[in-house]
matplotlib code that plots the C-alpha trace (Angstrom):
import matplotlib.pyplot as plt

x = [125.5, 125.4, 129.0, 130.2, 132.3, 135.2, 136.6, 140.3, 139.1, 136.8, 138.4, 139.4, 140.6, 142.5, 141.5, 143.6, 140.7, 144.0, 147.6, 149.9, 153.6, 156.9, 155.2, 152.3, 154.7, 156.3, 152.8, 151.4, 154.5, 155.0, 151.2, 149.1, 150.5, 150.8, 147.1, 146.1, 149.4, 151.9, 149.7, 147.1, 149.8, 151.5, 148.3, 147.8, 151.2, 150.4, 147.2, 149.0, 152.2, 149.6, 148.6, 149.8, 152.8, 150.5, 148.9, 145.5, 143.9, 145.5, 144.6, 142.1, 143.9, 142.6, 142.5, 144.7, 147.0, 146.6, 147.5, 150.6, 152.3, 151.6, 152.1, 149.1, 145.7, 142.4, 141.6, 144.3, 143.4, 140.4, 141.1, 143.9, 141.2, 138.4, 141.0, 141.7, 137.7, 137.3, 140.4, 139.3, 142.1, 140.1, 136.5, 135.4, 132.9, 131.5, 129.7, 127.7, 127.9, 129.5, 132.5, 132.8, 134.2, 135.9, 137.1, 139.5, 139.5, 142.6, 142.6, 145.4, 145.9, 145.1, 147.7, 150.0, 148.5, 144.9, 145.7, 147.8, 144.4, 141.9, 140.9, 140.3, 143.4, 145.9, 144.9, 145.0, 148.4, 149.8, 148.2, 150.2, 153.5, 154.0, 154.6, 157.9, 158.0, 154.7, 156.4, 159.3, 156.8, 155.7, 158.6, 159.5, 156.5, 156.8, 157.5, 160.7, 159.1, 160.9, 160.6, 159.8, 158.9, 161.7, 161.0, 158.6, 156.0, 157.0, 155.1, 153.2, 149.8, 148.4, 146.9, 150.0, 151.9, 149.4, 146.2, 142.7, 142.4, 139.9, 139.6, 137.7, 136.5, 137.0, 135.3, 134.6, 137.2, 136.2, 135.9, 137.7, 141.3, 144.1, 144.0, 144.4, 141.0, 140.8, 137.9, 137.3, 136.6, 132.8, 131.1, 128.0, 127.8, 125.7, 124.6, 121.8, 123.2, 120.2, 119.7, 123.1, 122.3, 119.0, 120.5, 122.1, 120.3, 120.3, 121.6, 124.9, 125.2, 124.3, 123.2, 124.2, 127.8, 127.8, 129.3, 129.9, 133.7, 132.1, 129.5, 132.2, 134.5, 131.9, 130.9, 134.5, 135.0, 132.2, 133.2, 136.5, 135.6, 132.4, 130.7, 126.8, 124.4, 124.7, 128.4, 128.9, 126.6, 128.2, 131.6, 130.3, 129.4, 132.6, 134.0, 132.3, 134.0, 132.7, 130.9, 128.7, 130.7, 132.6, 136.2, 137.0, 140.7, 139.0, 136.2, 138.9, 141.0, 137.9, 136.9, 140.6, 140.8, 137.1, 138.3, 141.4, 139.8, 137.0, 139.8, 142.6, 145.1, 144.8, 143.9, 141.0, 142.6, 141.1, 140.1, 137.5, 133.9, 133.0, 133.9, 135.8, 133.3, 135.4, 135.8, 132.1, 130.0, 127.8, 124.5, 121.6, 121.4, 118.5, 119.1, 119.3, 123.1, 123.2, 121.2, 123.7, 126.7, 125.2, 124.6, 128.0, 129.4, 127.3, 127.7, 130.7, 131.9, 131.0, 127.5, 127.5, 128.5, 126.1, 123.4, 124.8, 124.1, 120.8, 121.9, 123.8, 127.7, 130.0, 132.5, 136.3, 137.4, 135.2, 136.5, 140.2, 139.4, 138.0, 141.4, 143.4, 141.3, 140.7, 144.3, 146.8, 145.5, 144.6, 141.2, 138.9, 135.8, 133.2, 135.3, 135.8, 131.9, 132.1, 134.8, 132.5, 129.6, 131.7, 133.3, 130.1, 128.2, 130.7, 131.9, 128.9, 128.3, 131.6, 134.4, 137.6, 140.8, 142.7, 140.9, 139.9, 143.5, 144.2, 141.3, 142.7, 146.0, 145.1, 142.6, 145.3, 147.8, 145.3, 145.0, 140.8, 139.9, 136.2, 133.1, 132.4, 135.7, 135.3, 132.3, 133.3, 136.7, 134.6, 132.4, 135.1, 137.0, 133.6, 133.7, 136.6, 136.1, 132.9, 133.4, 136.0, 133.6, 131.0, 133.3, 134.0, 130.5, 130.4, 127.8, 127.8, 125.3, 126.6, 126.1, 122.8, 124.7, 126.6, 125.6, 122.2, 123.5, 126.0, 126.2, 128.0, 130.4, 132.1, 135.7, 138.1, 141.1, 143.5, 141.2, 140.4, 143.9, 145.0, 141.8, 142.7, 146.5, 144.8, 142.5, 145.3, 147.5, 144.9]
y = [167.4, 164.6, 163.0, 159.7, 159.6, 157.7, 155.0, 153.7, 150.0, 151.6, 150.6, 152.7, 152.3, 154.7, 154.9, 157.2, 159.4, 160.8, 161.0, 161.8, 162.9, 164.7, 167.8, 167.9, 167.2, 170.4, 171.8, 171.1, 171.2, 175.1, 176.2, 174.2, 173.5, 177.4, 177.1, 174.0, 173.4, 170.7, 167.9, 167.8, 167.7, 164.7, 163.4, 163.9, 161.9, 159.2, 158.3, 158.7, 156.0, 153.2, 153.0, 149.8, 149.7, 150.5, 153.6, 152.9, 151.3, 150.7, 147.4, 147.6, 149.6, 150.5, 153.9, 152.7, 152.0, 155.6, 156.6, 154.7, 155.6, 159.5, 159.6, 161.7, 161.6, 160.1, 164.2, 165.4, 162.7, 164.1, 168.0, 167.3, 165.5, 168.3, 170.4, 168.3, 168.0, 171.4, 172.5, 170.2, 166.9, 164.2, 163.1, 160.7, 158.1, 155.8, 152.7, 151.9, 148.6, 147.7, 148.9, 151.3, 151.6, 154.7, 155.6, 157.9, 159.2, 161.4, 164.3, 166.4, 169.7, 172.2, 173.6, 176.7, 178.9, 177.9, 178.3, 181.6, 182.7, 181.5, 184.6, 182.7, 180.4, 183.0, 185.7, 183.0, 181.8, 185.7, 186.4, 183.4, 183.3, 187.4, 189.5, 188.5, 185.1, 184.7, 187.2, 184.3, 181.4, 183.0, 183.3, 179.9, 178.5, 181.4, 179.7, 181.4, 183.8, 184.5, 186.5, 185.3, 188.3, 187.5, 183.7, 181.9, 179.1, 176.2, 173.2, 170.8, 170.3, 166.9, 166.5, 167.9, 164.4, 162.0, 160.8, 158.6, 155.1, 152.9, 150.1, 147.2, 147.9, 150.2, 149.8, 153.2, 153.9, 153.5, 156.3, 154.0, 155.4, 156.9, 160.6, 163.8, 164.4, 167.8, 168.2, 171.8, 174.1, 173.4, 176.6, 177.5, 181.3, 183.8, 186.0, 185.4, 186.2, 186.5, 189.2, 191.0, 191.2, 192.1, 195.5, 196.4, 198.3, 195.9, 199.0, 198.6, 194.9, 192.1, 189.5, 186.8, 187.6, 186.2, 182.6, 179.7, 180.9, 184.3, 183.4, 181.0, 183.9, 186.1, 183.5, 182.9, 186.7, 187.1, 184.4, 185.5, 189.1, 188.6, 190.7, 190.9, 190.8, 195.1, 195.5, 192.6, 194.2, 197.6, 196.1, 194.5, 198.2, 199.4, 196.4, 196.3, 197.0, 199.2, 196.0, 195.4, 192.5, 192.0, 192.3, 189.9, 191.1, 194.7, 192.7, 191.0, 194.1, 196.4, 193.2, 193.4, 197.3, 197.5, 194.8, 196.2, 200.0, 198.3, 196.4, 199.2, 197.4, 194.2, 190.6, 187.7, 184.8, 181.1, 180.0, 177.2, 178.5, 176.7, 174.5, 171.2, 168.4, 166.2, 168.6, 168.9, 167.9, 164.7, 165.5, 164.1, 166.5, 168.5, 170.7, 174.1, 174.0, 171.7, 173.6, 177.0, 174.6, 173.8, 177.2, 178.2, 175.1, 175.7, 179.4, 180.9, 184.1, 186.4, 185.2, 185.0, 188.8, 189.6, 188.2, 190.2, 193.1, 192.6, 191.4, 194.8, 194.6, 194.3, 197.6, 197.4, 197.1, 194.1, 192.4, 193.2, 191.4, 188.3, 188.3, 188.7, 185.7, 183.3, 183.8, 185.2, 183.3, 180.7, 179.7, 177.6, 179.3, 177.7, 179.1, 183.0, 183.0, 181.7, 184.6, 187.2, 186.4, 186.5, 190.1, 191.2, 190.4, 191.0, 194.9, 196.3, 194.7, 196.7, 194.4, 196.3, 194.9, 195.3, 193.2, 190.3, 189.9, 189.7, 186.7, 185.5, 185.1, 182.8, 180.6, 179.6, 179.0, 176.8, 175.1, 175.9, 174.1, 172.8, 175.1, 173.5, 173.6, 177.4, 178.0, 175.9, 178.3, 181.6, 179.9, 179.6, 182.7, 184.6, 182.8, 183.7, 187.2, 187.9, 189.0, 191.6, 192.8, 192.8, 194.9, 197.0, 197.6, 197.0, 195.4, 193.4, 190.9, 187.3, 184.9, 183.5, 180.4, 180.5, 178.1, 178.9, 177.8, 180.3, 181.2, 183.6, 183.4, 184.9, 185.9, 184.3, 186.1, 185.7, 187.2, 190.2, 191.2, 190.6, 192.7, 195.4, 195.2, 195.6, 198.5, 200.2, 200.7, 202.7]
z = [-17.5, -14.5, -14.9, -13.4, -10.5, -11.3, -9.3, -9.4, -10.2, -13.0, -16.3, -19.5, -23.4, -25.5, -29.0, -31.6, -33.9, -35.8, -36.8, -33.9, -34.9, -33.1, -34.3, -32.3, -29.0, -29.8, -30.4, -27.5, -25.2, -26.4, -27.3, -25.2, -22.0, -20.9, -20.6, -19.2, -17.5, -17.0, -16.0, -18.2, -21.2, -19.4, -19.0, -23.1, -23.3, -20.5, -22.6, -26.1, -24.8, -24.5, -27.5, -29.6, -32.1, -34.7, -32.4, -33.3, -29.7, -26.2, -23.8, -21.5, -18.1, -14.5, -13.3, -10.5, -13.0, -14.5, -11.1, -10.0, -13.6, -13.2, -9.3, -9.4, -7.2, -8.9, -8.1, -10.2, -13.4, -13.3, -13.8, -15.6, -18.3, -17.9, -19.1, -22.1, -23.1, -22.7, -25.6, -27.6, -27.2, -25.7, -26.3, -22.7, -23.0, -20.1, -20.0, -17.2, -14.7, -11.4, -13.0, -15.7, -18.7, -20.0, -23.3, -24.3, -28.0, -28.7, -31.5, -32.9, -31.5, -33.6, -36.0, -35.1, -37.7, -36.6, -32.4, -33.1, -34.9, -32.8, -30.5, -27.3, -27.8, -28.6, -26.1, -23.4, -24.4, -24.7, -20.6, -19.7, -21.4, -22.2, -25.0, -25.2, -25.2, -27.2, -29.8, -29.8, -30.3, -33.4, -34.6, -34.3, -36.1, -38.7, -42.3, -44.6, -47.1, -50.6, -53.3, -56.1, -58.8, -60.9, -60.9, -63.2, -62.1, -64.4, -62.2, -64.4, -64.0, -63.4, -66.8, -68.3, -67.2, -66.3, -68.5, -67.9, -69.3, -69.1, -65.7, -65.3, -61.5, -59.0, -55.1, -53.7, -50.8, -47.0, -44.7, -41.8, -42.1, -40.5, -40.8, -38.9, -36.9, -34.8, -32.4, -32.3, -28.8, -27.9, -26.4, -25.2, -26.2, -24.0, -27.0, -29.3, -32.4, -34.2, -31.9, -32.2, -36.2, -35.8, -33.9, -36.7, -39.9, -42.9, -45.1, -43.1, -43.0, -46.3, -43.7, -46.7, -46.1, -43.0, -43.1, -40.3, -39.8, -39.0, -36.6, -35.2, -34.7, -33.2, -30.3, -29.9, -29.5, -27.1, -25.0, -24.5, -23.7, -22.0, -24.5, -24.4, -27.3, -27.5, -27.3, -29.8, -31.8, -31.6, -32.0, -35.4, -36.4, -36.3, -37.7, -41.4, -45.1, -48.0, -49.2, -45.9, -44.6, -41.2, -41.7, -39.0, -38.6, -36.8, -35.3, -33.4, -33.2, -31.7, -29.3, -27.6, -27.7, -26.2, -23.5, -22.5, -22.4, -20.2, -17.7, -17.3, -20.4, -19.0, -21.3, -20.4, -18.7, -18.8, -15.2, -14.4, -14.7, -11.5, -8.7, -10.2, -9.9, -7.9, -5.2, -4.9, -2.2, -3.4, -4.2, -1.9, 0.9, 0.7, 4.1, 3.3, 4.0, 1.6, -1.0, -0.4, -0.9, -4.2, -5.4, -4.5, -6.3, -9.3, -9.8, -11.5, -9.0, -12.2, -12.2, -8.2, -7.9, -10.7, -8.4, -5.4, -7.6, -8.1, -11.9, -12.7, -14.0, -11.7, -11.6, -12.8, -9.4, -8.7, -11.7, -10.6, -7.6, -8.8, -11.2, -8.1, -6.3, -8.8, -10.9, -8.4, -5.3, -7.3, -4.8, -6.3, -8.0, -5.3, -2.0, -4.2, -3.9, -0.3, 0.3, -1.7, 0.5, 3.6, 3.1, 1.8, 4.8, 7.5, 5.8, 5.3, 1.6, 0.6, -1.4, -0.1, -2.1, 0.6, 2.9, 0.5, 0.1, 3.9, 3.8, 0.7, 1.7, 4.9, 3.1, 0.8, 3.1, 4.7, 1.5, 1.5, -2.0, -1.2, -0.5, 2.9, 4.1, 3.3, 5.0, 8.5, 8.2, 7.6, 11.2, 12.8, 12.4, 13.0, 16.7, 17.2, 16.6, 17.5, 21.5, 20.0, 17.6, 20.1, 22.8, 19.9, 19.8, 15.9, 14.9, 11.9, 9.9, 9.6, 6.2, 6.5, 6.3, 9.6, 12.4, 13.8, 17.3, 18.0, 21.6, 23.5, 25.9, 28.7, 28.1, 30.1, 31.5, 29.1, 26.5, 28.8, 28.9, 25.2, 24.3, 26.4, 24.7, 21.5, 22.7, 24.2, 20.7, 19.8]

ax = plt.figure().add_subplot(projection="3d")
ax.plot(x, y, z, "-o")
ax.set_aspect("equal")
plt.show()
């Protein structure tokens, strides 16, 4: 999907699709924000404080204006509402003409028994916050249980106290009112579950049984564990009653167990699935510089080292290290695959941990977030290097991306004698 690129002057409207209340603050202040972080829940709150005394629509606003009351960059505003779309909070619209128009629909966050039993939600809130302190967020939301076996049910029933009586007219009730409106988590899934059920005999499965919370649960379940259309399918096996159904309580049980098993113990985090838009190049370049930049803007590094493997699963060990880079280092997904190609090409097509994290740990203290900026840095330490290397006499294949018009040069003095220095500790 082609989106906008949004200007401060460009204008915007909030427009309330539900019932906001002190509950969902606490809601999304204690459930949400450990995922999508600080600034896209103040961003929630920004948008939600200008709507009218009635909390129904705001006035019309600039995007500068967004800006100078969060103290954020247009860069920032922009993530920080991808982040909202993509859990479900905000719905954008745009209108097209020297200036656009945005509009922002806010929706309730989902409930704490729903996001507690939503797979992707709750195992991305538990990765973040710990067992310990997800253990005390259920607690909190947890609801008083009594027991009643020795008490009786005396309620009245409706007909018991009220009766019917004839009117004289009645006009049928509008649909245009003020009630609690959640937009659910949009994915798009990468199993074809027709597929997944077809694997499985139909003496082991009643294929009726299956209903739209169930498929829901299986997308969800693949999504989060990366699960193709046979391991789903398996999973689902091992998952079913006496009566042929899915008991979804082991489905999601055997989908955690398989993952951990699969990733030494560890639990999927939520990380962007490609470079951020805004820190894209723009499009209308068509140099073959240009066209590499794309794919490495466009490519999630899961997808990118897939491709490096000829389309074969990348090992545990690779999957660590995309954790480490994308989670720990926190690099944008665009300069990981910049990084993967890099190591890749300049050690022999081996991903050593150890050395990633050397080349990790300097890109991100040199604040690398775009996928040029990447590629001039991996140029320019390959200069520098290169007369070692070649004294060194190992020889090593550069990224077919690196500038064409590389040429060597005589070492000057001071080189000579700090690569002797070097030579010598050996």
């Amino acid at each position: 999907m082609l989106k906008e690129k949004l200007l401060p002057a460009d204008t915007f409207v909030v427009v309330n699709k539900t019932v906001l209340n002190d509950q969902d603050r606490k809601i999304l202040t204690m459930l949400y924000q450990p995922i999508i972080g600080s600034n896209s829940i103040s961003l929630f709150f920004t948008l939600w404080s200008y709507l009218d005394k009635l909390e129904l629509m705001s006035i019309e606003c600039t995007h500068h204006h967004l800006m100078m009351s969060m103290r954020n960059r247009l860069e920032e505003i922009i993530e920080s509402r991808e982040k909202l779309e993509a859990i479900g909070l905000i719905r954008t619209y745009v209108k097209k003409d020297n200036i656009n128009n945005y509009i922002y629909e806010l929706y309730s966050p989902l409930n704490p028994y729903e996001f507690l039993n939503n797979p992707i939600l709750s195992v991305s809130l538990y990765n973040n916050v710990g067992k310990v302190e997800y253990e005390k967020i259920k607690e909190y939301f947890k609801i008083p249980r009594f027991n009643l076996r020795d008490y009786e049910d005396i309620s009245c029933n409706f007909s018991d106290v009220f009766e019917v009586s004839n009117i004289s007219s009645f006009e049928n009730m509008t649909n245009d009112l003020k009630r609690v409106n959640i937009n659910k988590l949009s994915l798009v899934s990468k199993i074809d579950l027709e597929n997944v059920i077809s694997l499985i005999p139909d003496e082991m499965l009643n294929i009726r049984s299956i209903t739209r919370d169930t498929k829901d649960l299986i997308y969800k379940l693949s999504f989060i564990y990366n699960l193709d259309d046979e391991q789903m399918s398996e999973l689902i096996r091992n998952s079913l009653s006496d009566k042929k159904t899915i008991d979804k309580n082991l489905l999601r049980e055997n989908s955690r167990k398989f993952y951990q098993f699969e990733n030494s113990g560890k639990l999927p985090s939520i990380v962007y699935r490609n470079q951020p838009e805004y820190l894209r190049k723009p499009v209308g370049d068509t140099s073959n510089r240009a066209k590499m930049i794309y794919q490495f803007e466009t490519t999630s590094p899961y997808d990118f080292l897939v491709s490096k493997h000829s389309g074969s699963t990348p090992t545990k060990n690779e999957y660590k290290i995309l954790e480490y880079l994308l989670i720990d280092m926190n690099l944008k997904p665009g300069v990981v695959n910049v990084l993967i190609d890099y190591v890749l090409k300049i050690n022999n097509n081996k991903l050593v941990k150890n050395f990633i994290e050397l080349i990790a740990e300097q890109w991100s203290r040199s604040k690398i977030e775009t996928v040029e900026d990447a590629m001039n840095f991996a140029e320019k330490e390959y200069k520098k290097t290169k007369n070692i290397k070649q004294t060194t006499k190992k020889i090593e294949q550069k990224p077919d991306w690196f500038n064409k018009e590389i040429k060597s040069s005589e070492a000057t003095d001071s080189e000579i004698d700090e690569i002797n220095k070097m030579l010598s500790e050996y």
